[in-house]
C-alpha positions in Angstrom: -57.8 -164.4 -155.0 -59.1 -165.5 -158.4 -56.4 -167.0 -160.8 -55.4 -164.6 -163.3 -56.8 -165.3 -167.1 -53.3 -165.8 -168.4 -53.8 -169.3 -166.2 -56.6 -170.4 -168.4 -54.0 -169.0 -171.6 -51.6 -171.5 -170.2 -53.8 -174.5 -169.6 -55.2 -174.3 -172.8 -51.6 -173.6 -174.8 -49.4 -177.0 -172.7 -53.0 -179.1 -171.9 -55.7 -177.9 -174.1 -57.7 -176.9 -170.8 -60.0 -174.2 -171.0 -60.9 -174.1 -175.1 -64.4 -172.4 -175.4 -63.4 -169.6 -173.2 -59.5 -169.2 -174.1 -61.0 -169.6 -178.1 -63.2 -166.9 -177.4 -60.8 -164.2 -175.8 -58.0 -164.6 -177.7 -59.3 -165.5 -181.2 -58.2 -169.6 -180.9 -54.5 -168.5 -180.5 -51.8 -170.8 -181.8 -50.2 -173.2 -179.1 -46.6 -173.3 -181.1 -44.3 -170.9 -182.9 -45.3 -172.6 -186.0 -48.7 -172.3 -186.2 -48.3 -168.2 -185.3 -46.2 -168.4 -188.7 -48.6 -170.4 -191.0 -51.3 -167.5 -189.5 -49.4 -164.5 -191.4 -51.0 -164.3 -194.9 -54.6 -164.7 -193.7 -53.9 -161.9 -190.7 -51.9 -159.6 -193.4 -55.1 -159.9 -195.9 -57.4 -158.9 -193.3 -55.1 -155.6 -193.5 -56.6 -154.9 -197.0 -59.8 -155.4 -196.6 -60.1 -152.5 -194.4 -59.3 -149.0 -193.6 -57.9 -149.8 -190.7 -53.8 -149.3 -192.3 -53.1 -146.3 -194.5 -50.4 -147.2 -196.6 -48.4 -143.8 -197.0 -48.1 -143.6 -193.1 -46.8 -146.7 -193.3 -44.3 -145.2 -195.4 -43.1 -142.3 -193.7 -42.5 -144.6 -190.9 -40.3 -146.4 -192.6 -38.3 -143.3 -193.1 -38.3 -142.3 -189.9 -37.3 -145.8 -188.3 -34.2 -145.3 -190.6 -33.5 -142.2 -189.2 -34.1 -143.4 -185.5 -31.9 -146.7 -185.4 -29.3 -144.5 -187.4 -29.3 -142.2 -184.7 -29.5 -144.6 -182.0 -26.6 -146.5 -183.6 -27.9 -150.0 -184.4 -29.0 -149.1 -187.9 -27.2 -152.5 -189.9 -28.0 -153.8 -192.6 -29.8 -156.6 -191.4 -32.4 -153.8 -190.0 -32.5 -151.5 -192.8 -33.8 -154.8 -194.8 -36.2 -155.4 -192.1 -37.5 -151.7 -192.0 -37.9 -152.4 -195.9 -40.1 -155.7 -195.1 -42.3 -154.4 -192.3 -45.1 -153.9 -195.1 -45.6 -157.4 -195.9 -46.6 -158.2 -192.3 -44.8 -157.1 -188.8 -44.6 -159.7 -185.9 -44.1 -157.3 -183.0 -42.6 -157.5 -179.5 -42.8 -154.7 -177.1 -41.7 -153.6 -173.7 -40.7 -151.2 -171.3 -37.7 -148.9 -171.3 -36.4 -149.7 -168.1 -32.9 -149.1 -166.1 -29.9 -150.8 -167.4 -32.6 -151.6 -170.4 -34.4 -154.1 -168.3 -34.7 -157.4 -167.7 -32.7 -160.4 -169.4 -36.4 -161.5 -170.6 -36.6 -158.5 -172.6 -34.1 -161.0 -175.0 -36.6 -163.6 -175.3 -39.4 -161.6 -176.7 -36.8 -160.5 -178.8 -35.8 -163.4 -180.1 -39.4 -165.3 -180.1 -40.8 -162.5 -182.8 -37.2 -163.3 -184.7 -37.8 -166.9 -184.8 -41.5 -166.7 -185.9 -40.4 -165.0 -189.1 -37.5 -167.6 -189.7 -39.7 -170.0 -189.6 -42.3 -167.7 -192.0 -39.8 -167.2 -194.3 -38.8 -171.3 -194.9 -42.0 -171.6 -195.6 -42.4 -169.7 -197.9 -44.6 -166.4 -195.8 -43.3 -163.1 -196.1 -42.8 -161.4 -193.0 -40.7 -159.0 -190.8 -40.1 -158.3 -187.2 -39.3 -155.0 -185.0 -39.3 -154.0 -181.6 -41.9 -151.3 -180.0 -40.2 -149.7 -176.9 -42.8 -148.0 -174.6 -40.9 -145.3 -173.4 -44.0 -143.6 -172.4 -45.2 -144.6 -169.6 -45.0 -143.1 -166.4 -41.9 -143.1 -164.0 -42.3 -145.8 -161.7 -40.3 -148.3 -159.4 -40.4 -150.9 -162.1 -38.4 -148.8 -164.3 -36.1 -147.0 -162.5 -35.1 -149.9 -160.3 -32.9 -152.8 -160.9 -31.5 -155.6 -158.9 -28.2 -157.0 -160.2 -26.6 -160.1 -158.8 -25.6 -160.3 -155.3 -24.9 -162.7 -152.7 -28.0 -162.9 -150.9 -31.9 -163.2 -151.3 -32.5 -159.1 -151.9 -29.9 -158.2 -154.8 -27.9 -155.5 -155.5 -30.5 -152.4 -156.4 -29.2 -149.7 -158.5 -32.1 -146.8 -158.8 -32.1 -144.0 -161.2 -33.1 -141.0 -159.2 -36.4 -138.9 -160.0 -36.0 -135.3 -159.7 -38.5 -133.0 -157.8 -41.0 -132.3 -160.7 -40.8 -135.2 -163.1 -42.4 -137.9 -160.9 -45.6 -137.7 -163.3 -43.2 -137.7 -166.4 -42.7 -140.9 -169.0 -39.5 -142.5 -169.1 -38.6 -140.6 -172.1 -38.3 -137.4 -170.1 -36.3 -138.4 -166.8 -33.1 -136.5 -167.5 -30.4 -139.3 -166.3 -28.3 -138.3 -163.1 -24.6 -137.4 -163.3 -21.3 -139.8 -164.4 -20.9 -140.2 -161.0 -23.9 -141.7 -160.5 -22.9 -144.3 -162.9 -19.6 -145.3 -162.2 -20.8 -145.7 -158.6 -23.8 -148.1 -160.2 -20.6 -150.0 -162.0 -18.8 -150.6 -159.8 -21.1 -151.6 -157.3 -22.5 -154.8 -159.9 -19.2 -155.6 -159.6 -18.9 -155.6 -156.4 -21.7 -158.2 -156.4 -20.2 -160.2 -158.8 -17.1 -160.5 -157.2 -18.0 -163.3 -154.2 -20.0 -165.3 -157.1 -16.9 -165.6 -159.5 -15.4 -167.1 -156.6 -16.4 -170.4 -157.1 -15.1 -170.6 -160.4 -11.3 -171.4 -161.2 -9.0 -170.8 -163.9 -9.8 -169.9 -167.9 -13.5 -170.1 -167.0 -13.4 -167.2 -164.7 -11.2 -165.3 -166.6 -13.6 -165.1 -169.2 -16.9 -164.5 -167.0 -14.8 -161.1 -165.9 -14.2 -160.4 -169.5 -17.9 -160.7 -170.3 -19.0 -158.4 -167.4 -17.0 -156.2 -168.9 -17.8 -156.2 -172.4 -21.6 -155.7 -170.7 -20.6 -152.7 -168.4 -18.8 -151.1 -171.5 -22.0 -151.6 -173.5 -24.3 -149.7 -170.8 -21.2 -147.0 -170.3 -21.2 -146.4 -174.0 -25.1 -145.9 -173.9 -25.4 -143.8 -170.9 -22.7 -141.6 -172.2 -24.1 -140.9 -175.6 -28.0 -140.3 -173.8 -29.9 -137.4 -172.0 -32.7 -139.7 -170.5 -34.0 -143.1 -169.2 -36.0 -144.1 -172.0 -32.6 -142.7 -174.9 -30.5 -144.8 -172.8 -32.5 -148.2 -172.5 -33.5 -147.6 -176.4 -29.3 -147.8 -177.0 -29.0 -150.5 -174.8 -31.6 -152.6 -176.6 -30.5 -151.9 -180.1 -27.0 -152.4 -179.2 -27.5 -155.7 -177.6 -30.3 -156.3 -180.9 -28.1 -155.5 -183.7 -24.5 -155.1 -183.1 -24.1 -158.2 -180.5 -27.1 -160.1 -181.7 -27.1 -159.3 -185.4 -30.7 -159.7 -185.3 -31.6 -157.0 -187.8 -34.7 -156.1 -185.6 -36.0 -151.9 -185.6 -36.8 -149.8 -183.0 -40.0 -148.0 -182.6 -39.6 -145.3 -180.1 -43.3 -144.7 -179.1 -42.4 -141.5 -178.0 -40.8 -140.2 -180.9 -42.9 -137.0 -182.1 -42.8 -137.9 -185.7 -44.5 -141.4 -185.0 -46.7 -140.3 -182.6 -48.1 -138.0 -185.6 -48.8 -141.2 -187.0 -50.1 -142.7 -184.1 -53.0 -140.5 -183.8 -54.7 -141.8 -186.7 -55.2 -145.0 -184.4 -56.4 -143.1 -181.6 -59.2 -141.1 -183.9 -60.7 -144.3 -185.3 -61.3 -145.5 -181.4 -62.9 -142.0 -180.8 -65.1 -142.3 -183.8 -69.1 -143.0 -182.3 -69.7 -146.6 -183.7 -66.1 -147.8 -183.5 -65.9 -146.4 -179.7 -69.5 -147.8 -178.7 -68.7 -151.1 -179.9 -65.2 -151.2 -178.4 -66.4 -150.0 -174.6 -69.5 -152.7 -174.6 -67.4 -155.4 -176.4 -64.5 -154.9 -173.5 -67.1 -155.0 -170.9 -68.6 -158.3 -172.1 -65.0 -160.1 -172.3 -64.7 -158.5 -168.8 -67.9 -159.9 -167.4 -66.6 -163.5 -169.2 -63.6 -163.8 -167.4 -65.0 -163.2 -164.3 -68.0 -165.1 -164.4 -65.7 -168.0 -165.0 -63.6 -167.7 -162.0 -61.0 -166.2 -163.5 -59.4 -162.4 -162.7 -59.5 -159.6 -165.6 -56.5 -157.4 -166.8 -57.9 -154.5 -166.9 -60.9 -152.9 -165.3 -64.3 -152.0 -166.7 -63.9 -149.1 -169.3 -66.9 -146.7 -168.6 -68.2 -143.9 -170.8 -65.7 -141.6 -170.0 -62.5 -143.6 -171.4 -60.8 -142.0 -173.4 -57.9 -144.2 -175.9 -55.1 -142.2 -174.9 -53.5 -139.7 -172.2 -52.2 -136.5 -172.8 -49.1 -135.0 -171.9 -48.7 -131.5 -170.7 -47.1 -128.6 -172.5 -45.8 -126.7 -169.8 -42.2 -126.9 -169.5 -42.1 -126.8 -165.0 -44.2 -129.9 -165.5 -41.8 -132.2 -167.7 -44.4 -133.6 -170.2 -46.5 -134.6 -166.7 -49.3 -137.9 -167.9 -52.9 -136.4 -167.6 -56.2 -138.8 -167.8 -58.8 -137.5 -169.7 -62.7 -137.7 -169.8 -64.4 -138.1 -172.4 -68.0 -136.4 -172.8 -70.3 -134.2 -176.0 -71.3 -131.3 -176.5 -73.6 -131.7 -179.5 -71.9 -132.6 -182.6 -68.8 -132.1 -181.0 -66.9 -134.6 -178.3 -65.1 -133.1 -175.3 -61.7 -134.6 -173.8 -60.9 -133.1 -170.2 -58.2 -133.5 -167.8 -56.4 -132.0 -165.5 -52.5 -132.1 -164.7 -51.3 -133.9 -162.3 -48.5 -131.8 -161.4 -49.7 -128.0 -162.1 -53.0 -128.3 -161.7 -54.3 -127.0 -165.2 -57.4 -127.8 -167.1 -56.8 -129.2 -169.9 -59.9 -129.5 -173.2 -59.7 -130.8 -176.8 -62.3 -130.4 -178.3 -62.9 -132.3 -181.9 -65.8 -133.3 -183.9 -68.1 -136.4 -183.0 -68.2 -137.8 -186.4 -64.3 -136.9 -187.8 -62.2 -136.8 -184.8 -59.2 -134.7 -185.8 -56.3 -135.0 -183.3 -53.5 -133.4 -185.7 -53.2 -130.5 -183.1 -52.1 -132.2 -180.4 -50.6 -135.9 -181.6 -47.1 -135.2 -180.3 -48.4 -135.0 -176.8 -50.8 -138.2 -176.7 -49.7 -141.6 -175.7 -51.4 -144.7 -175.6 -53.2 -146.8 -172.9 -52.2 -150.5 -172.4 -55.7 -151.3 -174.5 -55.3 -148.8 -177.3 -51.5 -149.0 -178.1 -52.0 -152.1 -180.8 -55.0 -150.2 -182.2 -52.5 -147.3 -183.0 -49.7 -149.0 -184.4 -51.6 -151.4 -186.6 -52.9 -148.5 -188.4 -49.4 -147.7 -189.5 -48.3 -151.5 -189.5 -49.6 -154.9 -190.6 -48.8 -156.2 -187.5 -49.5 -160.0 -188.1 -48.4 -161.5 -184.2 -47.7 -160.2 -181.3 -44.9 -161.7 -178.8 -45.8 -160.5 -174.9 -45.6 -161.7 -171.6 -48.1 -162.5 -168.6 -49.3 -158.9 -168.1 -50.3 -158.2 -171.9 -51.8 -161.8 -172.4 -53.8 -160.3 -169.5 -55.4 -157.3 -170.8 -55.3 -158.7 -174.5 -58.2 -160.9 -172.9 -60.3 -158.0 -173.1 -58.9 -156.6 -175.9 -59.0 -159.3 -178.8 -63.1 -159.5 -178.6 -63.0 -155.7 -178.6 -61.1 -156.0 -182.2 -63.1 -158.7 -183.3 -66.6 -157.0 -182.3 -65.2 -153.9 -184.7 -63.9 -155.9 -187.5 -60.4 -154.4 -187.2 -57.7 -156.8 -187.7 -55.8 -157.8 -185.5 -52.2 -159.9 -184.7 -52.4 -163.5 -183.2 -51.2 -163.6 -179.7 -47.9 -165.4 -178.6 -47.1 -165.8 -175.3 -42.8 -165.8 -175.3 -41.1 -168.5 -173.4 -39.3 -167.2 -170.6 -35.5 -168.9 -170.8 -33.5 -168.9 -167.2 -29.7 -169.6 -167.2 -27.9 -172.0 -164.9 -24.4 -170.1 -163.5 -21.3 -171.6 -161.9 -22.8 -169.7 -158.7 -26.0 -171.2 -158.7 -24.6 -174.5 -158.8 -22.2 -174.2 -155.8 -24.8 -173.1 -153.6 -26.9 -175.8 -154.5 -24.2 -178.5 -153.8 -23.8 -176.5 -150.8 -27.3 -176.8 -149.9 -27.5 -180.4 -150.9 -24.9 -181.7 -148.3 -26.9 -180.2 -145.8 -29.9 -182.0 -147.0 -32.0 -179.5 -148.3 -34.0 -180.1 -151.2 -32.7 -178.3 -154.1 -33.4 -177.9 -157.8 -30.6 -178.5 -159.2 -29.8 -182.5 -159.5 -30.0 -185.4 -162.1 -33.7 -185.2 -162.2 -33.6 -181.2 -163.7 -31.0 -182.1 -166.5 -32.9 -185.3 -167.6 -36.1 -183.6 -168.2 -34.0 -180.4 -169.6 -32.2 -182.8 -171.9 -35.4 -184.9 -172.3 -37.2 -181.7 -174.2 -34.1 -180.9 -176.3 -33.8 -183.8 -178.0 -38.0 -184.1 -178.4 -37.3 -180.6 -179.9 -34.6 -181.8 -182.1 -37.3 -184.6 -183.4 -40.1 -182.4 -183.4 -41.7 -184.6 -181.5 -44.0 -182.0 -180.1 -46.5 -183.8 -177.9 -43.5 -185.9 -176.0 -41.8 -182.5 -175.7 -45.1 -180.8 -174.2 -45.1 -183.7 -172.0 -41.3 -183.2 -170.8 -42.4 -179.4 -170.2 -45.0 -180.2 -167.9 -42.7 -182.8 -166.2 -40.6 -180.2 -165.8 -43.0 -177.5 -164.4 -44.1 -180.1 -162.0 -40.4 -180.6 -161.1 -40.6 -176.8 -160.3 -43.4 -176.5 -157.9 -42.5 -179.7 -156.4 
């Protein structure tokens, strides 16, 4: 199988490997933090120099991300600042919501978008960061699976069950099972955490109990104050944010009904004729670039029929079920068709060619992995976005799309993924070491890690790009 075309994003960022074709796709993007920072004021004039943002949606969002973090808990003043600031240029990080709110990486995209504005604002670039949370998509493994820590290669997995009926539904609709449910999921993490705290003795292990519990009383307090997956990983997240982390970093709920009345506007400029013609053949191209240089797409070839968004049906049996549309005309007019995937229903808007109108039916349309920036930077200046390896994927294809239109668009950063040694992990490797198996953990790790600290500390940023590859080779080795 082909490499993916986050490799090539890779090579180019740690080697400079790859720099016609990575240039191309993703708009030169910066290789460090800092040069995603000095990139704010000529992305945020781009802004004004188009109809792409209407400024009094950008408005009433700020109202209403005031009202959501106030209401999800996490609305300090640190993020009632920010929600004031967003105007002047939003670097944005996004995922998932997810059981037990998700990953631990979820943190480092966090705190990556946080960092690019500190270092914005000492030099002098105005700039704020906030948090998109798409609780829209679909139920799927991913989601409602997680694996806490266990003795053992497989984890402990704690899944939220799916009721008959919703396994169409987003996130934001799977009702979350009963209290038993949870306190059986507690106390089964710490079941798996008892063997590891094991092999630590005395104060240190008193206070690795303490912090599993200040973490289980975090996702109690969320779970008890939520109705569904997506409320609960949204309270998680802007707990862990803003009260723990004092980060001062809003929410966007994607599928709050008030935003997603402002989200449409997005999805109407992809629908209008020019815009969508030049966005379908412009996606195709970056599509046909990728692979004719051995590399694999993101995303698939988007045919005539795509359509920048799904719908979600109305009837209540079907629990806001995800339908795909079509897109064909009828004249002057353009036709989106579906049908759902759990009653069966046709489903047809029908709008005009020329002055798509979606007003009717915004609170039930969500977007697609390569329409969702399209929408929110119509209500946002967003300046840089912070992702992982699947959206520097499908941004690939995206990026010449948005260049092709002449819509701005945010630099692409991909986050740096931060692992954690434990107590645990080191007595097994010691463990492993006597027996003579080759482990990862010795003298050789900590003097590269220590090695790209202190590079760091210089800003000596070649010497500490060479320690990082040192280190990756120490990996795969």
């Amino acid at each position: 199988m082909e490499p993916s075309i986050v490799a090539a994003y890779d090579a180019y960022v740690w080697r400079g490997e790859h720099c016609d074709l990575v240039s191309g796709l993703y708009d030169s993007p910066p290789v460090t933090l800092a040069e995603a920072a000095s990139r704010i004021p000529e992305i945020r004039a781009a802004y004004d120099d188009t109809e792409w943002l209407d400024e009094d949606s950008l408005k009433k969002l700020q109202q209403r991300l005031a009202v959501l973090c106030k209401r999800l808990g996490c609305m300090t003043p640190g993020v009632k600042h920010t929600i004031g600031r967003l105007g002047e240029g939003a670097v944005e990080a996004a995922h998932q919501s997810a059981n037990l709110g998700g990953p631990a990486f979820i943190l480092n995209k966090a705190a990556t978008a946080v960092r690019i504005v500190g270092i914005a604002n000492e030099n002098g670039i105005a700039s704020a960061a906030y948090f998109c949370v798409a609780d829209y998509d679909e139920v799927q493994p991913e989601l409602t699976h997680v694996r806490t820590p266990l003795m053992g290669h497989e984890g402990n997995v704690i899944s939220v069950p799916v009721p008959q009926g919703y396994e169409h539904s987003p996130v934001s609709a799977l009702p979350l099972p009963s209290s038993d449910w949870y306190e059986d999921a507690q106390d089964s993490i710490r079941e798996g955490y008892r063997p590891l705290f094991k092999s630590v003795e005395g104060p240190a292990r008193a206070i690795l109990e303490e912090r599993l519990e200040q973490a289980l009383s975090l996702t109690r307090w969320a779970f008890f104050n939520s109705s569904t997956l997506g409320e609960w990983a949204l309270r998680i997240l802007g707990r862990l944010f803003n009260v723990e982390g004092r980060l001062g970093l809003p929410l966007f709920s994607a599928s709050d009904p008030e935003l997603r009345k402002l989200l449409a506007r997005g999805f109407e400029m992809l629908l209008r004729p020019e815009v969508r013609k030049t966005f379908l053949a412009s996606h195709r191209k970056a599509g046909e670039i990728i692979t004719a240089s051995g590399f694999r797409r993101g995303v698939g070839d988007r045919d005539g029929e795509y359509v920048p968004f799904f719908y979600e049906c109305v009837n209540a049996d079907c629990h806001r079920a995800r339908t795909r549309l079509t897109y064909s005309e009828r004249g002057n007019r353009a036709v989106l068709q579906g049908e759902c995937p759990s009653c069966g229903e046709r489903v047809e808007i029908e709008i005009s060619r020329s002055d798509p109108d979606l007003s009717d039916v915004a609170v039930n349309l969500s977007p697609r992995v390569d329409s969702r920036q399209f929408a929110l930077d119509a209500v946002i200046p967003v300046v840089c976005h912070v992702g992982g390896p699947g959206e520097a994927a499908y941004y690939a294809q995206v990026i010449p799309a948005a260049t092709a239109m002449g819509a701005p668009f945010p630099s692409f950063v991909r986050y740096p993924r931060m692992f954690f040694n434990t107590p645990w992990s080191e007595s097994l490797a010691r463990t492993l070491a006597e027996q003579d198996v080759p482990v990862l953990h010795g003298r050789e790790l900590f003097r590269t890690l220590g090695r790209i600290n202190k590079f760091r500390k210089k800003k000596r940023h070649d010497e500490m790009n060479a320690a990082v590859a040192e280190l990756g080779s120490l990996i795969r080795s």
